[in-house]
TIROTOR-867886 format. One record per residue (C-alpha): residue in one letter; x, y, z. Coordinates in steps of 0.2 Angstrom, whole numbers, padded with zeros to 4 digits, always signed. Layout:
AXYZ/...
END
This chain:
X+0963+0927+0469/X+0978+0937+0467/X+0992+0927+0456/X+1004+0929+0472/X+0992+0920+0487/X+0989+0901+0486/X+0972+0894+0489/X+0982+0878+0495/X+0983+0871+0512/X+0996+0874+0523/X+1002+0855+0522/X+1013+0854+0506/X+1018+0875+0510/X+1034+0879+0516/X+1034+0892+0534/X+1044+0908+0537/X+1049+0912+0552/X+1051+0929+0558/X+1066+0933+0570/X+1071+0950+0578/X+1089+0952+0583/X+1086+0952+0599/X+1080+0935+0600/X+1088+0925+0589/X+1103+0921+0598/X+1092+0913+0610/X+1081+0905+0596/X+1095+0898+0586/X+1101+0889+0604/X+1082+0881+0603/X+1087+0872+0587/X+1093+0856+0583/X+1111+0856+0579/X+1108+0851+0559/X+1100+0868+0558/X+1113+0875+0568/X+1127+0870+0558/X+1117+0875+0542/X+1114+0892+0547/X+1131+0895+0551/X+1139+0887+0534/X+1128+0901+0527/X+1136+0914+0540/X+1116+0919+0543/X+1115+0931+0559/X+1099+0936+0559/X+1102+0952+0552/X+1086+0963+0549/X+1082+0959+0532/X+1093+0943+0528/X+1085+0927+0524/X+1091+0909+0526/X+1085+0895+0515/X+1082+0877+0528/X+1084+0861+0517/X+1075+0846+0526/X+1085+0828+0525/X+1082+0826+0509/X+1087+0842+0500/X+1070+0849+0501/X+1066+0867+0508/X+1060+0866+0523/X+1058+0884+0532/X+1064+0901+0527/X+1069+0911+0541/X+1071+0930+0539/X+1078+0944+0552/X+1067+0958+0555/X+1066+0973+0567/X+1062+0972+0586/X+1045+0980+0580/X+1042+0972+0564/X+1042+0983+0551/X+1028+0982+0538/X+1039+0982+0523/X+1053+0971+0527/X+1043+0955+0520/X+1040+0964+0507/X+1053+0958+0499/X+1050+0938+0500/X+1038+0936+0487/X+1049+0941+0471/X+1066+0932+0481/X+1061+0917+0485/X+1060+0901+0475/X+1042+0898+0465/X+1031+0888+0478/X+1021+0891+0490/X+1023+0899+0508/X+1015+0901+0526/X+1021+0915+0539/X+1022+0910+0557/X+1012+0926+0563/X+0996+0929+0574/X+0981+0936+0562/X+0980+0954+0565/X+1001+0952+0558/X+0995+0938+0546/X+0985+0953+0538/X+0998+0966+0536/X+1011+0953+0532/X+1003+0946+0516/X+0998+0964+0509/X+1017+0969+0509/X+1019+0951+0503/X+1005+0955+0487/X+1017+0972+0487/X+1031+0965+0483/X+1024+0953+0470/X+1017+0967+0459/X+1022+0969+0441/X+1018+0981+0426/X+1014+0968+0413/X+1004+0977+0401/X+1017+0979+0388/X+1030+0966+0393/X+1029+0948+0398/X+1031+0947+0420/X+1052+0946+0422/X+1046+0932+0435/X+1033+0918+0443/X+1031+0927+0460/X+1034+0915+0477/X+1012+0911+0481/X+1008+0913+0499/X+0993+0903+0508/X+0980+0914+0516/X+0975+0903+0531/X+0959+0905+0540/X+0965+0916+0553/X+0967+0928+0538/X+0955+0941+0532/X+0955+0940+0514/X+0942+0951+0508/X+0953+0965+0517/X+0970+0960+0511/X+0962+0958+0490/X+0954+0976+0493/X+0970+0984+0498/X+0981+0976+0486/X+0967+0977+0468/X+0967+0996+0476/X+0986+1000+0477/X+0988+0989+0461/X+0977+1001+0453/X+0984+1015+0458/X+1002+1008+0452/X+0994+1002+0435/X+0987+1020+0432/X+1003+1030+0435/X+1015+1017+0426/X+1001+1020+0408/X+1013+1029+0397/X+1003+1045+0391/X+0999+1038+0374/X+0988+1028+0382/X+0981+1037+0397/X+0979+1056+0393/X+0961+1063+0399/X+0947+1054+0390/X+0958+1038+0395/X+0959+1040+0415/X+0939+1044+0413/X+0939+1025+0404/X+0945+1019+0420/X+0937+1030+0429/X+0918+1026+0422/X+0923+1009+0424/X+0926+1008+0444/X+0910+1018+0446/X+0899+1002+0435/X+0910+0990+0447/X+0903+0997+0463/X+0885+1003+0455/X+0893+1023+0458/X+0885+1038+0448/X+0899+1045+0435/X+0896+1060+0426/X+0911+1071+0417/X+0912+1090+0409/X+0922+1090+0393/X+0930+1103+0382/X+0921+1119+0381/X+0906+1114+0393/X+0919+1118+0407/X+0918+1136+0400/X+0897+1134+0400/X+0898+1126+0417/X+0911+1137+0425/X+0928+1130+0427/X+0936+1142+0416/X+0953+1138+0427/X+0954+1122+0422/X+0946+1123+0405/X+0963+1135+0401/X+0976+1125+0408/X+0969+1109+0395/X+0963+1117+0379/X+0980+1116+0371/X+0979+1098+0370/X+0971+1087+0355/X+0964+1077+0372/X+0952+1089+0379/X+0952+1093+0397/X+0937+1087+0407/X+0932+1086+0426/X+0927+1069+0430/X+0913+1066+0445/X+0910+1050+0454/X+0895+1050+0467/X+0894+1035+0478/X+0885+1028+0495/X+0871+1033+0506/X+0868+1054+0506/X+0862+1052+0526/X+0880+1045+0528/X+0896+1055+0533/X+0900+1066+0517/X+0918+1063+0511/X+0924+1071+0495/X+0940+1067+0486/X+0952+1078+0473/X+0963+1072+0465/X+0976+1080+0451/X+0974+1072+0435/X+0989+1082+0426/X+0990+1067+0414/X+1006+1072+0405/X+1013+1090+0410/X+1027+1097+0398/X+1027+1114+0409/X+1016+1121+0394/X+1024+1137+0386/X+1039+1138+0401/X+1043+1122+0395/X+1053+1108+0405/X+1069+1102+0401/X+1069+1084+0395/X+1075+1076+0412/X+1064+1085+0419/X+1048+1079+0410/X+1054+1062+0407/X+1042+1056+0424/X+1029+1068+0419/X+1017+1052+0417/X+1015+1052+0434/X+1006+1068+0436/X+0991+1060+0439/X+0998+1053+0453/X+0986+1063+0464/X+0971+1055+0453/X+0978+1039+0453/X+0979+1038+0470/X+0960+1047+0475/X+0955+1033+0461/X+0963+1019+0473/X+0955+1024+0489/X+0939+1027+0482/X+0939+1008+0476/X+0945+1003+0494/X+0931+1012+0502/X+0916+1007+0491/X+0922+0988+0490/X+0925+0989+0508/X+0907+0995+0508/X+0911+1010+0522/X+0896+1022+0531/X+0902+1037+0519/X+0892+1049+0506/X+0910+1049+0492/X+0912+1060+0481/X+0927+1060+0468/X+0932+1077+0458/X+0947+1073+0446/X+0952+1090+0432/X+0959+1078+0420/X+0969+1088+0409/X+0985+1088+0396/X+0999+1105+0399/X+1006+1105+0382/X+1009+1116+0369/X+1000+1126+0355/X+0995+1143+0346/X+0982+1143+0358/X+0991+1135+0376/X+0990+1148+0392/X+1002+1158+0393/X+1014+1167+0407/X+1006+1183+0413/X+0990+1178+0407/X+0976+1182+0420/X+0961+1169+0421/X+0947+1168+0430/X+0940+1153+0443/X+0926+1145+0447/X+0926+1154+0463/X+0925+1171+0454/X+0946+1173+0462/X+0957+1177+0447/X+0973+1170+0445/X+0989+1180+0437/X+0998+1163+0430/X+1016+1169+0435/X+1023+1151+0429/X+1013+1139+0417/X+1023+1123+0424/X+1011+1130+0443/X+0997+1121+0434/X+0992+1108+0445/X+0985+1119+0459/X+0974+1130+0442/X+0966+1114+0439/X+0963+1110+0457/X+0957+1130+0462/X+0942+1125+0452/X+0939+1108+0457/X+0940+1114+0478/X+0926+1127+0474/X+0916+1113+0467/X+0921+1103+0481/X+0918+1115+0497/X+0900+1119+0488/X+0892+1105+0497/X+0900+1109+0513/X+0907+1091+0515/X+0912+1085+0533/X+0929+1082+0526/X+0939+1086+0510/X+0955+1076+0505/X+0966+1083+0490/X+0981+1071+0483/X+0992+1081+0472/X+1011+1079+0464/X+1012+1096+0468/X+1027+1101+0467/X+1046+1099+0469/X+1050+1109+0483/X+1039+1097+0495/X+1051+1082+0488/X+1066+1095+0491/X+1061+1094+0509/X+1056+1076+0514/X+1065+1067+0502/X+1053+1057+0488/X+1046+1042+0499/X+1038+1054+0515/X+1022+1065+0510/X+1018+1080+0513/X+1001+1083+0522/X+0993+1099+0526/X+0979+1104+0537/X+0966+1116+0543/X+0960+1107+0559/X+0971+1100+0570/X+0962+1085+0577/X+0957+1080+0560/X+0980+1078+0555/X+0981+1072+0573/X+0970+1057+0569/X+0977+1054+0553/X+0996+1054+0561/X+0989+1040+0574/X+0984+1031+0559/X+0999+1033+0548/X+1011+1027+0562/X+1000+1010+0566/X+1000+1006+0546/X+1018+1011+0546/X+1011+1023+0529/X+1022+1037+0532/X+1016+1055+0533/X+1023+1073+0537/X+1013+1088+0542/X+1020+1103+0536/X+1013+1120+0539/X+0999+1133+0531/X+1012+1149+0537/X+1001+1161+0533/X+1018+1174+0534/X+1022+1167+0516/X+1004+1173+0510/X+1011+1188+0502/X+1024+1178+0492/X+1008+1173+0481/X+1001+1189+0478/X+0998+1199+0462/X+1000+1218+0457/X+0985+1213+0442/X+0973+1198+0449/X+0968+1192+0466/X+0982+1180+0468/X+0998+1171+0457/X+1000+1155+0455/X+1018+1158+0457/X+1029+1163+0471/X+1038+1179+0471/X+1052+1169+0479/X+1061+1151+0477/X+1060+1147+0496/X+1044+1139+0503/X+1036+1131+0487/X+1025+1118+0494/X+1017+1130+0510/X+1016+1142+0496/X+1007+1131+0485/X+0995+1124+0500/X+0991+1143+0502/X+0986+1144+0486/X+0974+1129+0488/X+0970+1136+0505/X+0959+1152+0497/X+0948+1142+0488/X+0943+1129+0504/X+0934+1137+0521/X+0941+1134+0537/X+0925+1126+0543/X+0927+1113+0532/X+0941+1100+0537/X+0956+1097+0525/X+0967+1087+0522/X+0983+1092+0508/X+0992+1080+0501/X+1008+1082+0491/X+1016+1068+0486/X+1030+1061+0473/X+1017+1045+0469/X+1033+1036+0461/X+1048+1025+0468/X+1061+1030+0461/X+1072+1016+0466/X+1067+0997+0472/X+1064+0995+0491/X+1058+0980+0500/X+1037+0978+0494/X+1040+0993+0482/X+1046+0991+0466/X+1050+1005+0456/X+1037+1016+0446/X+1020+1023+0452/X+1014+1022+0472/X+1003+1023+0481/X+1006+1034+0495/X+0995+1038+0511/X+0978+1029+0505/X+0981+1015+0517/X+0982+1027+0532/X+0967+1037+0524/X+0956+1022+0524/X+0961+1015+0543/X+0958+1034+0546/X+0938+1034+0537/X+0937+1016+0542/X+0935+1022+0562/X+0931+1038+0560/X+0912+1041+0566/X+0899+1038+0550/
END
């Protein structure tokens, strides 16, 4: 069991009660005039978000009751389990709530310990009966791992270690892993990520996890595994490679909701396609103008070796769409311009078929795990093209960059395959309510609802 849930009963645990705006004027007259008078010495009002701590008779806390919106947000609880005193808790929900509260509860507890000692004990909250536990451990050991991938400094998690971890969740759940290192990418063909990588001392590979039952819906997931990115030879400036850990943040996350589907033991054939890969510099780094070639036999004039991310992934989508899955879900940190748009917090998501974004949406809203679909114009296809090679990795122009960057991809995945684009920041760059700052996980909770009710 998770450090932040109690395995206690509900008899020595303290409840919180939720209360929107509108009701609480009405709920506060229910309440005995102690509790009355309390609450107002506090100046609580209900307010969505505020807490107010109940001493019983004899000092002793009592209740906690919270504001929240009319239509009770996921996250506002999220931050109860790192405010409130150590000890342990009961929410006064029905299950289904019960479910969704206690993930943003485990949220809000999380903490990157692995190189200093946890700032605090986190508030332990009692999963009752009515709860379904094995569902609330999957999505929170899956986010945490997500988290625990992105926050790794790059010393200790360049390429050979994200197949570590990687290797490791495939023995957990019995998967098949296999990976292409170094100069087999150039005997296997994946020349595009092979170039992008060999600067590094950490060679670039492309890790393969196989899972589930072949007769069973095929689902394949890429992720970008950009493990530290320095812009290669148009090299970043400082502040703007200091979060460059968290360029795997598309790996991180295909890693999290792989785990969430094979523990949750879903009707789906998985397959996961990570190009791990260093962009850093050396007498023998790719360089600007260089031409290279794919895996799909498209070759690639590299107008800006910082556009790495979608070289690595060209190759991986051919590999990908070469077993004509029934769907295809790429998670990138793509690129800035998608954060220039929607802020750092809302997804992008791209897609070919519109009932297959339409579903997810529906699914997005209900696990309030926000997403945004943004367009394939195909009007900015000519921004990406080259006077030399099949295509640029670079726009011609500064306007656009994230449809430009989804065009890229877009050449090297068939419209009869469905897909789904994901570009994401995978980082909170401030603490919010269940989200503390550093590496996210973003979307993969609305992707598993989403393969969890889709047809097997």
């Amino acid at each position: 069991m998770l450090p932040c849930f109690s395995n206690k009963t509900l008899e020595n645990a303290t409840k919180i009660i939720l209360v929107p705006p509108k009701e609480f004027t009405t709920w506060l007259a229910a309440q005995d005039t102690v509790a009355q008078n309390w609450m107002r010495a506090m100046q609580f009002t209900g307010a969505v978000g505020g807490t107010c701590l109940m001493p019983s008779q004899t000092g002793q806390l009592q209740q906690v009751i919270m504001g929240v919106s009319d239509d009770y947000r996921f996250w506002e609880v999220g931050s109860l389990s790192a405010s409130l005193p150590a000890g342990d808790y009961y929410f006064d929900l029905a299950a289904e709530r019960y479910n969704q509260a206690a993930i943003a509860w485990g949220l809000g507890a999380y903490q990157f310990s692995k190189y200093k000692q946890p700032a605090r004990e986190s508030a332990k909250l009692v999963l009752i009966d009515k709860t379904d536990s094995a569902y609330i451990h999957n999505m929170l050991e899956s986010i945490y791992l997500t988290r625990d991938l992105i926050n790794t400094p790059p010393n200790d998690l360049g390429p050979s270690h994200l197949s570590d971890y990687a290797k490791q969740l495939s023995d957990t759940y019995q998967a098949r892993f296999n990976q292409i290192v170094g100069d087999e990418l150039l005997k296997n063909n994946f020349p595009a990520i092979h170039a992008v990588g060999r600067a590094s001392d950490n060679a670039p590979r492309l890790i393969d996890i196989r899972w589930g039952n072949p007769a069973h819906r095929k689902v394949t997931l890429v992720g970008k595994g950009v493990c530290f990115d320095t812009g290669g030879l148009d090299l970043k400036s400082s502040s703007g490679m200091i979060l460059m850990k968290k360029d795997m943040g598309g790996a991180a996350n295909v890693l999290g909701l792989a785990r969430m589907i094979m523990c949750a033991q879903l009707p789906i054939c998985l397959r996961v396609l990570i190009p791990a890969v260093e962009n850093v510099i050396s007498g023998n780094a790719y360089r600007p103008s260089d031409v290279i070639k794919s895996r799909k036999g498209i070759t690639i004039e590299i107008g800006n070796t910082d556009a790495e991310g979608r070289v690595v992934l060209s190759d991986a989508l051919t590999e990908a769409v070469s077993e004509k899955p029934d769907l295809l879900i790429d998670m990138a940190t793509l690129t800035g311009a998608a954060r220039v748009a929607l802020g750092t917090e809302l997804p992008a998501v791209f897609a070919n078929h519109d009932e297959t974004i339409d579903a997810l949406l529906m699914h997005s809203k209900e696990q309030q795990d926000p997403v945004w679909r943004m367009p394939l114009f195909s009007a900015y296809r000519d921004s990406i093209n080259s006077a030399i090679a099949d295509i640029n990795n670079d726009s011609s122009d500064s306007y656009g960059g994230a449809i430009t960057a989804g065009l890229f991809l877009k050449e090297f995945v068939p419209d009869t395959i469905p897909w789904l684009h994901f570009d994401l920041m995978a980082w909170n760059i401030k603490t919010r309510p269940g989200r503390p700052q550093g590496g996210e996980a973003m979307a993969i909770r609305a992707l598993f609802a989403f393969l969890s009710k889709a047809p097997s």
